[in-house]
N, C-alpha and C positions, 0 to 999 in steps of 0.2 A: 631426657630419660634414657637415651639411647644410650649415653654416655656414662650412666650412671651403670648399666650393667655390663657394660662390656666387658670382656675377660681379659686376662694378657696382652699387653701392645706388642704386635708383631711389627721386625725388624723387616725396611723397606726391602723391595727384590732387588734393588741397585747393590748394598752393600752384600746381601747375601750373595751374588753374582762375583763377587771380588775374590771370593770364595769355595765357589759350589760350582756345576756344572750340571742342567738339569739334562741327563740321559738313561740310557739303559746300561750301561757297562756291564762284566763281571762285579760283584762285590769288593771292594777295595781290600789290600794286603791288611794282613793282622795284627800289624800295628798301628793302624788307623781304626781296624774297627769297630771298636768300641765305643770314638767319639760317632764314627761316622752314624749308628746303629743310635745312640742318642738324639742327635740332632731329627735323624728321619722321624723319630717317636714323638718327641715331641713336637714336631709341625703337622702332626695328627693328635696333636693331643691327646695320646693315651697315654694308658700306665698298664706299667711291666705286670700288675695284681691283675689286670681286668683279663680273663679269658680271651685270647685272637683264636676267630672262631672262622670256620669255612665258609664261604660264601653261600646264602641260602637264598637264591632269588625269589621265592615264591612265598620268602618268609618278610622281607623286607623292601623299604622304600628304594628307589630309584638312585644312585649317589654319584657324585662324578669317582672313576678312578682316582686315589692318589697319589699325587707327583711323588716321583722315587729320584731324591735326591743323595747323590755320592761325590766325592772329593774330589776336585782338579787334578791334573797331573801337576798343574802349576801351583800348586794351594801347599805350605806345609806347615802339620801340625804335631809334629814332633817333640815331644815335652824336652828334649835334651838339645835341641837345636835354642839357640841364643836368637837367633833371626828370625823369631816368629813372637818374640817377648811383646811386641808392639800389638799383633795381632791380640794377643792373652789380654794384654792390658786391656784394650777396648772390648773385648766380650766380657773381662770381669765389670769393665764400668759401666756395661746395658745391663746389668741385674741388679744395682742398685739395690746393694746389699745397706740393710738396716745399718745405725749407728751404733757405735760399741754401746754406749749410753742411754742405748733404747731396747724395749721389750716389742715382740709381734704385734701384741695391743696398740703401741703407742705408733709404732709404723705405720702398721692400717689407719691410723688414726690422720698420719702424715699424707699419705696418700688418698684420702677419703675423699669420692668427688660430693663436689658443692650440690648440681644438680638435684633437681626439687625432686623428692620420690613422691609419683602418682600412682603406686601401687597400695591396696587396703584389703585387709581383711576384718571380719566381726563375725560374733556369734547370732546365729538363726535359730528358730526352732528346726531338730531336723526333721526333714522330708515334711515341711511344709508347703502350704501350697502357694503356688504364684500370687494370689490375693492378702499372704500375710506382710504385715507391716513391722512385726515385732521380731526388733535388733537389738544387742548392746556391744558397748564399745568391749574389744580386748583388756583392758582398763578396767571395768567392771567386776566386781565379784559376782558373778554369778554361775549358777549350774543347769539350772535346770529354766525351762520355759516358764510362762507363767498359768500354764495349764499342767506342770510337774512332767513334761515330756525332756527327752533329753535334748541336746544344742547339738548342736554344729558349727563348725569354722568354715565360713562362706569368704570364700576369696573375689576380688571385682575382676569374675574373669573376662568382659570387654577389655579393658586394661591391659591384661595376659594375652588375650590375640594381638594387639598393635604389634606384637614382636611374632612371625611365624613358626612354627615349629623344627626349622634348622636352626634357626640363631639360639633357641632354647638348648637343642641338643648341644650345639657347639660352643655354649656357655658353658653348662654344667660339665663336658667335657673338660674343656680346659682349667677345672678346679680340683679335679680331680689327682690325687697324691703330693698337692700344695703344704706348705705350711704356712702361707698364709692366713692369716686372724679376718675372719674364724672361718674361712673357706677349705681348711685339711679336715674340715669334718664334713664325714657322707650326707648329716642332717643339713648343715647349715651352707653347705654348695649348693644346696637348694633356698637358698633362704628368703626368695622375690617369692617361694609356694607357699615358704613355713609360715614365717611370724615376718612378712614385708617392711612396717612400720618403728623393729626393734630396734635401736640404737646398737651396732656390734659393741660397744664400752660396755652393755649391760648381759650380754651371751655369757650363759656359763657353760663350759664345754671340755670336753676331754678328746677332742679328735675322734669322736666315737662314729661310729658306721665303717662305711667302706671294707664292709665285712666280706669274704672270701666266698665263691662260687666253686665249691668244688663238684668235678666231675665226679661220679659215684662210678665208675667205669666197670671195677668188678664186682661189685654188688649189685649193678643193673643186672650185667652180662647171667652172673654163676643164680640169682634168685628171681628174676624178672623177666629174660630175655628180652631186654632194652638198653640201647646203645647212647641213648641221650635223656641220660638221665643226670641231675645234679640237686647238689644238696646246697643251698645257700644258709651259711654258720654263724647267724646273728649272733650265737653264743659265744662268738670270738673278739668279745667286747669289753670295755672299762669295768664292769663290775659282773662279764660272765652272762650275759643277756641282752634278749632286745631290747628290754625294760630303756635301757639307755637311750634310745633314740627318740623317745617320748618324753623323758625326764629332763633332758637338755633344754628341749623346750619350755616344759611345765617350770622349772627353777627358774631358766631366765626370765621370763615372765615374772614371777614372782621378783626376781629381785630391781627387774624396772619396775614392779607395783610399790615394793618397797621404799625406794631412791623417791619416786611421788608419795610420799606420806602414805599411802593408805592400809588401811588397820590390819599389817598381817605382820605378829608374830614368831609363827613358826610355820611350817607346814607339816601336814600328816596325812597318813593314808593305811588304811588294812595290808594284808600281804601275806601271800602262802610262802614269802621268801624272796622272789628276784623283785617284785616291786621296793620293796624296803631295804633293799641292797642298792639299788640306783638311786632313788630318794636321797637315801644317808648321804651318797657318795659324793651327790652335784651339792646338795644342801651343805655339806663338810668344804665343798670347793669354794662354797660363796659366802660361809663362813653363818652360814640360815639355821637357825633352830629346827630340828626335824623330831618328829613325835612318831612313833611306829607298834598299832597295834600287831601282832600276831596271836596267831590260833597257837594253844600251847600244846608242846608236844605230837606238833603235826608238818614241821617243816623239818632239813636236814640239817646237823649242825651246821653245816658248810655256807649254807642259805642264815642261818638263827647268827653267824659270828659277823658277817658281813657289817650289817647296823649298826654291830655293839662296838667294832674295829673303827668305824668313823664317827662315832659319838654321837649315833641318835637315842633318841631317850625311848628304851625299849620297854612296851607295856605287856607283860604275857599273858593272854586274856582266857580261860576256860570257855573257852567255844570253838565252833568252827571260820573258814571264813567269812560266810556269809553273815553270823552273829557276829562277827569283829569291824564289816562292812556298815552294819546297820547301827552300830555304837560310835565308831566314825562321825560318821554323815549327822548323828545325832548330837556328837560335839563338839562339829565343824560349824554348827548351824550357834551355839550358845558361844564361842571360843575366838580370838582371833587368829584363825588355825586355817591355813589355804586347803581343801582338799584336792590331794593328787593319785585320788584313783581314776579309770579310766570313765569314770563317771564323766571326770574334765575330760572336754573334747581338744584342750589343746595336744596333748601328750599324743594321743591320734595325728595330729599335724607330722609329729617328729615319726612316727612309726611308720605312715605311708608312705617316705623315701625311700622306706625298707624296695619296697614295688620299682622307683624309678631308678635305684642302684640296680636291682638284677634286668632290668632294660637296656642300660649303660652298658652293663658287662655283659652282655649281646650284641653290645652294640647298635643297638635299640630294634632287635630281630626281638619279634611277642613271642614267648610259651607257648604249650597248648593247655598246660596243667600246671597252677600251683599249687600244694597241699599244704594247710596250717593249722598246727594244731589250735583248738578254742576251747576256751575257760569262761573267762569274764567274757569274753567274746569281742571286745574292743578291736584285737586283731587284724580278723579277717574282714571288716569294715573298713581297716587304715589300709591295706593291699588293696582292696578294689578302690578307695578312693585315691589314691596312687597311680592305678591304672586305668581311673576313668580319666584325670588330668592331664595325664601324656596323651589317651584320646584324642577330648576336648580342644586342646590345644596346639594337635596336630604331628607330636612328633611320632606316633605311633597311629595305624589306621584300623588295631582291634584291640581285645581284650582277651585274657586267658577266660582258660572256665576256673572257675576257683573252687576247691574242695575243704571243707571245714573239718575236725578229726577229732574227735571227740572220746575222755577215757568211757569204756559201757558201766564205771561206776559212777560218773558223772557225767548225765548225757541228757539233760533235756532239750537239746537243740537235737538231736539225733531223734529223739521221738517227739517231737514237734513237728520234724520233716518228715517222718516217716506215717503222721494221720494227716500228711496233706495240708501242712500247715495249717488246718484246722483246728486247733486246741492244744495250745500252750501249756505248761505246767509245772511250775517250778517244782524241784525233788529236793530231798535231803540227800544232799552226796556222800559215797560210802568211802572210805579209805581206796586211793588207789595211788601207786607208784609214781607217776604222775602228776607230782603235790600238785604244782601250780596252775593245774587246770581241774582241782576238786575244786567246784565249785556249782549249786545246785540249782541257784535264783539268779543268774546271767546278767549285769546291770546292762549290757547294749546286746540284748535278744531283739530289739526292732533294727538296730544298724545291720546285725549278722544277718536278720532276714535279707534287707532291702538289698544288701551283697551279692547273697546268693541267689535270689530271685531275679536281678540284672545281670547277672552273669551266667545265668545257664550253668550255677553250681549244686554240687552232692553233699550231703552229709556222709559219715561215715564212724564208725567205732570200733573201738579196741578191747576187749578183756584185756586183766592182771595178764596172763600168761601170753597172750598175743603183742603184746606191747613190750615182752618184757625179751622173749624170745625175737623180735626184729630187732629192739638193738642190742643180742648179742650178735645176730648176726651180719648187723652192720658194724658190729665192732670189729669181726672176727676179718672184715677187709682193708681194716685202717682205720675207719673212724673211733671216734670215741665218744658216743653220743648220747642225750639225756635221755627219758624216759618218755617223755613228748614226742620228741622226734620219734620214739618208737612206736607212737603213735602212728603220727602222722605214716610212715612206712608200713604200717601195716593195714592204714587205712588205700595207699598203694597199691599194696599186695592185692587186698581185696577187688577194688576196680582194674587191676591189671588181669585176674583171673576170670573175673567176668565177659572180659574182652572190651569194656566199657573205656581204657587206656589201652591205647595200643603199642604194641612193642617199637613204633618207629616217632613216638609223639615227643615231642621235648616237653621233660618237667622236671619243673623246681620243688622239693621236698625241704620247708622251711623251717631249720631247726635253731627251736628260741630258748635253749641255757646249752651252758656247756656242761660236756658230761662231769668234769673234774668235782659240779656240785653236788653230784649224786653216786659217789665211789658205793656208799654202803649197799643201793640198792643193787651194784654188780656184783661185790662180793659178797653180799647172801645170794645171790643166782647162782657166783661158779663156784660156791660155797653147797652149793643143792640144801641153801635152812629154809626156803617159802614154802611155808606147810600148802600141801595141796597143787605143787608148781612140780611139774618132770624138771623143768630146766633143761629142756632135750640140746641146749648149747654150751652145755657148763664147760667149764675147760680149765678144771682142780688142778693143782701142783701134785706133781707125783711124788713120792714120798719113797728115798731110795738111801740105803745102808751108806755109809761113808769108807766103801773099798771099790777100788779098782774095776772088778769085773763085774760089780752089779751095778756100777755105773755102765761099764760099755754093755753089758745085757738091755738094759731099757731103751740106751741111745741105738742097738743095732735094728728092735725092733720098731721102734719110733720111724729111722729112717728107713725101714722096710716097709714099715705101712705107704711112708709120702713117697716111696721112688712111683718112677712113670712105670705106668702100665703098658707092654707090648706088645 
């Protein structure tokens, strides 16, 4: 078993010593640096995308120092030197590069170890109790319990201890910025957490995750005064969302249930837009029939062209989501139609890496906050169960507090939490910016409790103009962010003014579409058309004659407004 997970075979210290010299030196001349600065990087297996972060003792585990390896005096690696061709030769033949005549697939497939995998996962009812007995295989179609509660993906975590929680980190480390099949994906470098069992021949996958951590440096600073703040840009993905890291999953599945005969046709699912953009996209890649209701005249084109561009068979249905969800599920159940809303708890599998990527690029230092906006509310259930697993399993010894964000035109989990968890209530959601989190009847309201309740998390909400006003002015310092995120930031805002976040706390602000699907809603902003919205951040084209001096009139006061003050 050991064998089967092990990551990269590291090259003996004898040959590396032929080589290398382990000391402190100055850093080596400038013509070497760049291999030398390679080599060091990867015998930490990192990558160049993950955040190098300051040492925070009180934030993380125990670690040895890493050996700082630099160039012999005696060692040359000179590309233009002739006398080192020997040397080249044998480091190009330890990477055992694929055949011309073969694909990533068929490689992996060449180096696949024998070794028996004793890892398993299956569906539970969740938050059931220690006494239930009722499981089904992955293999199975099913969704729901047999008391209509929702599942769960119960992984055999005894199994997952035999290995401690450094070998873990420094597995999934070492997969990290590969192209390896199918290990250059964020989802599936985790893949002993995801789907254990899957055949890699049956993964369908776009390299999706390993999405970017960026420091919010002057939007903490100039609106929050906070210095460790970061935005992690799920939207920086194969079809523009997180949706993707739970669809990789949900397809491949599907297309090993397929390969086993069993009766699935097509797949389909509801969609205020990013769900049926990922759907279409993996369903298009494995070559799967995809069916996709939407709510008509309630997504943006940019979300509506997605589907229609990979050929799923688009239904445009006169309702909202939630009537689009309940027609679904209604002819999922007559149809041989897989559902892949987040009803399926697999898709959750692939979304709570989202959790053990921003640990990685920490380098496994925990948060103290992560904010994410919730709709279906699937979400913020795959983040805590993410982050109970690195727990559980040792390679982290806390959990953040987690904050759910909710639009205040769609917010029954905000007034759920706000009578004390005491009386639930599904709403009709009203129109808000925010499509993909309109939504009024929540299908995983008991997962988002049990999240927030074990995590010592908040609810929190947004108005139209609150939500619409953060991300301009998260735009207004580089990003370029969806209407969610501007959620989520102003769900921030809020707890940061309370004093409830504090200015020195590290958090992650989890932004799930990119802004590019949502232009129109910017330019009715810096357009000032949202009846009833100041738009107090618009930031209109100025409209200037086409001569000379009332060109330089605008640009002199322009630049008089921004010069520094004395």
């Amino acid at each position: 078993m050991a064998a089967a997970l092990q990551g990269p075979t590291k090259q003996p210290l004898s040959i590396l010593r032929s080589h290398f010299t382990i000391t402190s030196i100055p850093p080596p001349p400038f013509s070497i640096m760049a291999y030398s600065c390679s080599l060091f990087y990867s015998s930490l297996a990192s990558n160049s995308n993950f955040p190098s972060l300051h040492h925070r003792n009180h934030r993380r585990f125990n670690r040895p120092a890493p050996t700082v390896i630099s160039c012999s005096s005696s060692s040359t690696f000179d590309s233009s030197s002739t006398t080192s061709s020997s040397n080249n030769n044998s480091l190009s033949a330890q990477k055992n590069r694929r055949h011309a005549d073969e694909n990533i697939r068929d490689e992996a497939r060449r180096h696949r170890s024998t070794a028996k995998n004793t890892l398993s996962a299956k569906y539970v009812p969740f938050n059931a109790g220690p006494d239930s007995t009722e499981s089904y295989s992955l293999d199975e179609i099913v969704y729901r319990s047999r008391s209509g509660g929702l599942l769960d993906v119960q992984h055999d975590m005894e199994a997952l201890k035999k290995f401690d929680g450094a070998y873990w980190r420094e597995l999934f480390d070492s997969r990290v910025g590969k192209t390896t099949w199918p290990y250059g994906s964020g989802v599936w470098s985790k893949k002993e957490w995801v789907l254990p069992e899957i055949d890699p021949d049956d993964i369908v996958s776009a390299f999706e995750g390993n999405s970017n951590l960026f420091w919010a440096e002057r939007f903490g600073k100039q609106f929050l005064g906070m210095n460790d703040l970061w935005v992690k840009h799920c939207g920086i993905s194969h079809t523009g969302s997180f949706k993707d890291l739970g669809m990789t999953v949900l397809v491949s599945q599907v297309n090993r249930l397929r390969k086993l005969k069993r009766p699935v046709v097509g797949v389909g699912c509801a969609s205020t837009g990013d769900t049926s953009a990922a759907l279409s996209a993996y369903c298009a890649a494995a070559g799967i029939p995809s069916i996709v209701f939407l709510p008509a005249n309630k997504i943006s084109i940019a979300q509506l062209v997605q589907p229609i561009a990979n050929g799923a068979f688009v239904l445009s249905i006169d309702t909202d989501f939630d009537g689009c969800m309940k027609l679904i599920r209604e002819v999922t159940s007559e149809l041989p139609i897989y559902l892949a809303n987040s009803l399926n708890s697999l898709r959750l599998e692939g979304q709570k890496t989202a959790a053990i990527e921003i640990l990685q690029q920490f380098d496994w230092e925990v948060p103290d906050w992560v904010i994410v906006p919730g709709g279906n509310l699937g979400n913020i259930y795959a983040f805590y169960k993410g982050f109970k697993m690195c727990q559980e399993l040792g390679l982290v010894d806390r959990i953040p507090r987690l904050v759910c964000a909710q639009a205040a035109n769609a917010n029954p989990l905000y007034l759920y939490y706000k009578s004390g968890w005491s009386d639930f209530k599904a709403i009709k959601a009203n129109t808000t910016f925010a499509s993909a989190i309109q939504i009024g009847d929540p299908v995983s309201i008991d997962r988002a409790v049990y999240a927030l309740k074990n995590s010592n998390g908040i609810v929190e909400e947004a108005t139209e103009e609150e939500l619409m006003d953060a991300m301009a002015q998260a735009d207004s310092t580089g990003m370029f962010i969806c209407p969610h995120t501007g959620v989520a930031l102003t769900a921030l805002m809020k707890l940061r003014n309370s004093g409830i976040i504090g200015s020195g706390d590290r958090t992650v602000v989890v932004s799930t579409a990119h802004g590019l699907k949502f232009t129109q809603s910017k330019v009715d902003y810096h357009s000032k058309e949202i009846p009833d919205m100041a738009c107090r951040f618009a930031n209109p084209p100025m409209q200037v004659k086409a001569d000379f001096g009332s060109v330089m009139d605008v640009l002199m006061k322009y630049l008089g407004d921004k010069a520094p003050k004395h």
